[in-house]
N, C-alpha and C positions, 0 to 999 in steps of 0.2 A: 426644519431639523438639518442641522451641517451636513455634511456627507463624510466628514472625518471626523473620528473620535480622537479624545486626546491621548489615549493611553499609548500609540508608535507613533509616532513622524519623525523620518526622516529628514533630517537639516542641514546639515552639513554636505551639500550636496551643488554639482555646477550641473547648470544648464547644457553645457556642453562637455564631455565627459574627454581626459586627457589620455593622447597617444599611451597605448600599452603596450607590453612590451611582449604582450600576447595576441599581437597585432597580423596576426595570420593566421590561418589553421599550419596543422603541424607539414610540414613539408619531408618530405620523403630523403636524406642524404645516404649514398651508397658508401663506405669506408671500408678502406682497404687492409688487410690485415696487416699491422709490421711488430717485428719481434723488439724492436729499438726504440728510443725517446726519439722527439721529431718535432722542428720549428716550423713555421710561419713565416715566410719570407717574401716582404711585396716589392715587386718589380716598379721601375722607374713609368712603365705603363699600365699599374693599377693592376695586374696580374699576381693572383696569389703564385706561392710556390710551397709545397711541403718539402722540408729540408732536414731528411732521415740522417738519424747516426752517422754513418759511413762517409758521407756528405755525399749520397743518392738525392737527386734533386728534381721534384713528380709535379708539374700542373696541375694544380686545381681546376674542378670542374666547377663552376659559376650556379650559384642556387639561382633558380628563376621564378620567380612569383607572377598569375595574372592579378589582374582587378577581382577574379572568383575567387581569390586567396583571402581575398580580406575580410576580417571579421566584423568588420563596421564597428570597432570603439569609437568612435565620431571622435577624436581627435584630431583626425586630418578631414575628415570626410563633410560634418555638419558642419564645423567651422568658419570662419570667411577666408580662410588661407584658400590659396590656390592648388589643387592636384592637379601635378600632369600626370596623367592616364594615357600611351602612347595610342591605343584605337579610340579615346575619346578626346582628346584635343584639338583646339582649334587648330594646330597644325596640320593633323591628319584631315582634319575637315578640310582643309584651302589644298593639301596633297588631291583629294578624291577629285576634287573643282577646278584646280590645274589640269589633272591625269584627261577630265574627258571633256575640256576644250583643245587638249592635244588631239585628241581621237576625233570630234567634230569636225576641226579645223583640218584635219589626213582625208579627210571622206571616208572616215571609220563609224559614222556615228551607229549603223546596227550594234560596234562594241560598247558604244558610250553606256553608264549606267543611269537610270531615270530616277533623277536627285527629288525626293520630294522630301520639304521640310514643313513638321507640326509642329503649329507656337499654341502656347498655352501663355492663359490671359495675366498670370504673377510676373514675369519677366516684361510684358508688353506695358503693364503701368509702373513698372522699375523706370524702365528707359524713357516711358513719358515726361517723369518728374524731373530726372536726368537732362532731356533735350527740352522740357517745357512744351511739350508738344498736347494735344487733346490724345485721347486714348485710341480714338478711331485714325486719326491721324499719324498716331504712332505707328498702329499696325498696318498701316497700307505704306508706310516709307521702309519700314521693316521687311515690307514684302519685296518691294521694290530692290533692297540692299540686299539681299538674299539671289533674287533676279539676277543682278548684277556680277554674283560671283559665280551666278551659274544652274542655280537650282533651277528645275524645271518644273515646280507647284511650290507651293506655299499654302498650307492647309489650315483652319483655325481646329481648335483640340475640343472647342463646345461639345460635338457630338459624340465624344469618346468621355467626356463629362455627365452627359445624358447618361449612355447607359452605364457608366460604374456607379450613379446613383440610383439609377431603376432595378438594376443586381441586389443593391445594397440593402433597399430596400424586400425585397422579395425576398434575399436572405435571413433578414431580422425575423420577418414574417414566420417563415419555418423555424427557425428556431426556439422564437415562443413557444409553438404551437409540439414542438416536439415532446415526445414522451420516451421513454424507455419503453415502451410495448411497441413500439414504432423502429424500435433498432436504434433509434439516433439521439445522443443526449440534449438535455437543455443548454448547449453550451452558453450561457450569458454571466457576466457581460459581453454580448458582441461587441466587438475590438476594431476600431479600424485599420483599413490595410492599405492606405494608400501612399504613407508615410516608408518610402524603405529605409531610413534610419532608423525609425521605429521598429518594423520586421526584423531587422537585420540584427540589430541590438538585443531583442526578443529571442530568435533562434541561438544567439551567441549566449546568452545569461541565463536565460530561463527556460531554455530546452524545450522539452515532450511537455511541460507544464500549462508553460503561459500557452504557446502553438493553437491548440484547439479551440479557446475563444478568440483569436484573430479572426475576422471576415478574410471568407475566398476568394471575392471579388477582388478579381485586376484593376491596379491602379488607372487612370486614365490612361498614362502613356504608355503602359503595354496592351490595352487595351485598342487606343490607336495603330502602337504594332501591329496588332493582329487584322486590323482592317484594310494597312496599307498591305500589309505582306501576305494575307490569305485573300483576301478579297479583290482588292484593290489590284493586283499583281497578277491575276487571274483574269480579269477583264480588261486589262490594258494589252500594248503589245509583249511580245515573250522577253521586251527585255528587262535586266536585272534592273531591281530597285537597289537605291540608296538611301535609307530613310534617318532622317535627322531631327530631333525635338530639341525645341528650347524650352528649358525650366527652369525655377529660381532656386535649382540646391544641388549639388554638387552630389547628392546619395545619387539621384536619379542615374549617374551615371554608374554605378553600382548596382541599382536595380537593373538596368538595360544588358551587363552582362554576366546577368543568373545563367545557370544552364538550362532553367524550366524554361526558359524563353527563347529560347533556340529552333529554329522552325526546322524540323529534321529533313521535312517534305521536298523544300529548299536550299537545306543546307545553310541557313543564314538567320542570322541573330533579326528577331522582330523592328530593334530600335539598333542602328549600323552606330550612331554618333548623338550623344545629348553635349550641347552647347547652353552654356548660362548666359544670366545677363549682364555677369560680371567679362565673362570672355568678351561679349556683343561690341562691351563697351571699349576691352582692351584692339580687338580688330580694328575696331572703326578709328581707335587714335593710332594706331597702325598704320593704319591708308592717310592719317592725315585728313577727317573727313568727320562731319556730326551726322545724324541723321537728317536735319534739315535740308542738306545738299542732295538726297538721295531721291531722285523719281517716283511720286507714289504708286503701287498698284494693286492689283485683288486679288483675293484669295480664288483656289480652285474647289474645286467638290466633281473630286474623281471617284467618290464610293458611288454617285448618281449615275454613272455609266454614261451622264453629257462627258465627256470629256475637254467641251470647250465650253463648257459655264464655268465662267467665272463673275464673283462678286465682290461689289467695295463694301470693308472690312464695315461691319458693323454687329459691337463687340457685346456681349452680354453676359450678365452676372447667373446667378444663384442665390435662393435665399441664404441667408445664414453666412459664417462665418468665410472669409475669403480664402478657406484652405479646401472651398467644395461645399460644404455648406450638407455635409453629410450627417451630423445630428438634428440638423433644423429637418430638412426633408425624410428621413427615417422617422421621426417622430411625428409631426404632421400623416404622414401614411399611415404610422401604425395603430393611430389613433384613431383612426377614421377603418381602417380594415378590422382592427378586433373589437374596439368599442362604440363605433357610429360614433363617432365625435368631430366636431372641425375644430382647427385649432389653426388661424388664421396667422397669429402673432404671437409667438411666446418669449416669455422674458424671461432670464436667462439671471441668477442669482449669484453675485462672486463669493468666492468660499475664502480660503487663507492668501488667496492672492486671485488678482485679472486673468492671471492665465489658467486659471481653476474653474471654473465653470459648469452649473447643475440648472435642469428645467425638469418639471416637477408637471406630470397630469394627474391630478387629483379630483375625485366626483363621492360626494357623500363623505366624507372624512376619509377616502381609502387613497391611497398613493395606488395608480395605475399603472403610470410608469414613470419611471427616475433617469434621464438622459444625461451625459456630461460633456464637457470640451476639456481637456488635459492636453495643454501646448510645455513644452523644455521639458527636459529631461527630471528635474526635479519633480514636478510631477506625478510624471510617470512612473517613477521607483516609487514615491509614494502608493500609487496605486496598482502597483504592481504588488506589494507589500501587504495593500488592504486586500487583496486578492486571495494571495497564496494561503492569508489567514482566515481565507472564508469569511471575511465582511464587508465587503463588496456590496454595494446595495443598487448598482444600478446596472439596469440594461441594456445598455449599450453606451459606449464613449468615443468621440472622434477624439484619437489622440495624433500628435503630431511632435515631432520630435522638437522642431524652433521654435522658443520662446514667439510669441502672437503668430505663429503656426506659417504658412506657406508666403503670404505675404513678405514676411520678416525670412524668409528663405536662407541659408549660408550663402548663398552666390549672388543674389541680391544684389543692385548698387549698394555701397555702401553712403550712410552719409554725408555731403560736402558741402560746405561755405558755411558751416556756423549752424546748421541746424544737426539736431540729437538725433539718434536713433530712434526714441519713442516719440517725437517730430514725423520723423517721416513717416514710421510706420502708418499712425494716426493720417497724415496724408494719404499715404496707400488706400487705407480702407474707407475713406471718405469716397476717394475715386473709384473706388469698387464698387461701393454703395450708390453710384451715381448712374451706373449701368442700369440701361432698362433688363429686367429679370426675366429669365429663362425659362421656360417650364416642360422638364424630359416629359412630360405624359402627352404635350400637345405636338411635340416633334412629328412631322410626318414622317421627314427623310426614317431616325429611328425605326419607324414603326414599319415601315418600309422594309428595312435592313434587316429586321428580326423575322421578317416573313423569306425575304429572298436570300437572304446570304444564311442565316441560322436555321431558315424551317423550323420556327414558331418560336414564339418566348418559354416555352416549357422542353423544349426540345435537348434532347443529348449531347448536342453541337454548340448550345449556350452554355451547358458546364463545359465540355471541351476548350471552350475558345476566349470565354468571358470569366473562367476560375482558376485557380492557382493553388499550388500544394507549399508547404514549408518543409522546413528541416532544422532539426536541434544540429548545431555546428561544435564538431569535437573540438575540443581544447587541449591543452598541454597542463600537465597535472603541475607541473613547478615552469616558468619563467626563467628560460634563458638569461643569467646576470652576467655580460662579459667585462670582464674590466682589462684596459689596457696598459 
């Protein structure tokens, strides 16, 4: 049985949703009283002036927006366009990496900050295909070019991968399992959350509504946050971290500065700087230089408290789909936790398109449970729609904002010499698939972590530190139209 009925669908719809003109929350302008008509007058250096009756002539004060301004209409943000972000660009990054080989190089190094950078495994098989390099190869020349500018660890993002899929799962769990006698509704479908174009797009459109069925689980790389900057920061010396992730999508740099993510303790944002694959690429032709030329070397594992173990890069998957592979694993567990069932290998049925996606546990004629993948924004309104209209049929959905989900990234390389975009993607996930697979239950380090840094997997300190709140984002009841 389909999973959409024909009676809505929405069509007329882009994958990637164009700049609006409601593209910030409302901003606050102070104005001043005048009894007179009054011009607009721009100075030969880009300075407004207001230019009262009398010809009184008063400085404008300058709106100023952060990156917490934005409402994520993914017109600039999902896209493959470029954002400069001033605390998230490559620029700022080579400032921070400049600032404390000045400070090294004085015999200041107590000031210098302790640069560590997290790579997540979608940007490492970008730049593979990129430099033609093998995936393991990639990530240890990658470590190595990172070295080079300065960083003081290079960390692989597996274990921050681990546990947002063992939350994820333990979340679904409760959820079924909830009652209204229990205080806590059946919120399903649970929604995933690892996507912040999705979240952000979500709190922006569909407020207090949609909110409640997203999962609370932190994404990987706030997740990593929280391990470099509570943990990790904790057990090292007292000095400051700089903490830097590479990701394949340009939200991430939006998710990194929410203010739920702000370490108060500290004073300091969990993730300092996210760097894409697209920047990776624009640096390195910067310097004049491929990865091939770059030193290989290993990754560290500073949550282990060795602070000189370090290891060559060897890279591994997840079942399921290459954005996490968070409905293959949620499902497989759930199946096995409420029904006794193993489900080794599930096959995964396309509905009105590839990026639609439904897998089906069924025993006895009964549907057990109904799982999906929803990648682009088309999609998503679709099912967002079958939602709101209460027909919804399934329990949970990894949604992902880009069309073939994290792989296919907005920051992403994009593709060159003649090969398509669904060419490469298709490569991508071939080379994903080629990874030996991971498995968060058999992790020691995790199991480890959750004893000594959280005090237990059920503990208070695991919602604290591994969950996350949203918020409906007010809007502006009419749209600014200026015309000049």
């Amino acid at each position: 049985m389909s999973g959409f009925s024909g009676v809505l669908q929405l069509t007329d719809l882009d994958d990637f949703i164009t700049p609006s003109q409601e593209c910030i929350k409302p901003v606050k302008i102070e104005k001043t009283a005048t009894n007179t008509g009054a011009k607009i007058s721009i100075a030969e250096d880009g300075a407004y002036y207001q230019v009262e009756g009398e010809g009184k002539i008063q400085k404008l004060q300058k709106v100023e927006i952060t990156l917490s301004d934005c409402l994520a209409c993914s017109g600039c943000i999902t896209s493959a366009e470029s954002v400069l972000v001033t605390q998230q660009s490559q620029e700022e990054l080579l400032r921070v990496f400049t600032a404390n080989k000045v400070l090294h190089n004085s015999g200041q190094s107590a000031d210098a900050k302790l640069i560590i950078v997290s790579v997540s495994i979608q940007p490492i098989l970008s730049l593979a295909v990129k430099f033609s390099l093998s995936p393991n190869e990639c990530a240890s020349r990658l470590i190595g070019y990172f070295k080079q500018l300065g960083a003081d660890m290079v960390v692989d993002m597996t274990i921050a991968d681990n546990f947002a899929l063992l939350e994820s799962q333990k979340e679904f769990i409760k959820r079924y399992r909830a009652t209204e006698s229990d205080g806590v509704k059946n919120m399903l479908p649970m929604l995933a959350s690892s996507c912040p174009g999705w979240v952000c797009y979500a709190e922006k459109t569909h407020g207090s509504f949609i909110l409640p069925y997203i999962s609370t689980t932190k994404s990987p790389q706030q997740i990593m946050g929280s391990l470099i900057k509570d943990w990790v920061s904790k057990n090292l010396s007292g000095r400051s971290i700089y903490h830097v992730t590479v990701m394949p999508c340009y939200d991430k740099k939006l998710e990194a500065a929410r203010e739920d993510f702000f370490n108060q303790e500290i004073q300091s944002r969990d993730v300092d700087c996210v760097i894409t694959a697209i920047e990776l690429e624009q640096m390195l032709q910067n310097d004049g230089i491929t990865l091939q030329d770059v030193p290989p070397s290993t990754f560290s594992e500073p949550w282990t408290l060795k602070q000189d173990l370090e290891t060559k890069p060897i890279l591994k998957r997840h079942i399921g789909s290459g954005s996490g592979g968070y409905a293959d694993h949620i499902f497989q567990y759930a199946a096995k936790e409420l029904f006794g069932l193993e489900c080794d290998k599930l096959e995964y049925k396309n509905l009105r398109n590839p990026d639609f996606r439904e897998v089906i546990l069924e025993k006895d004629g009964k549907i057990l449970l109904r799982f999906a993948i929803a990648n682009g924004f088309r999609n998503i309104q679709n099912l967002v729609q079958k939602l709101k209209r209460g027909k919804s049929q399934y329990h949970y959905v990894e949604v992902m904002a880009c069309p073939s989900g994290c792989l296919n990234g907005g920051a992403q390389i994009r593709p060159q010499g003649g090969i398509t975009l669904k060419e490469l993607t298709h490569n991508l996930e071939s080379l994903y698939n080629s990874l030996p697979v991971e498995i968060p239950e058999n992790n020691n380090c995790v199991k480890e972590l959750y004893e000594v840094w959280l005090t237990g997997q059920d503990s208070d300190k695991v919602t604290a530190i591994l969950h996350t709140s949203y918020h409906a984002v007010e809007k502006l009841n009419t749209a600014l139209n200026i015309k000049w």
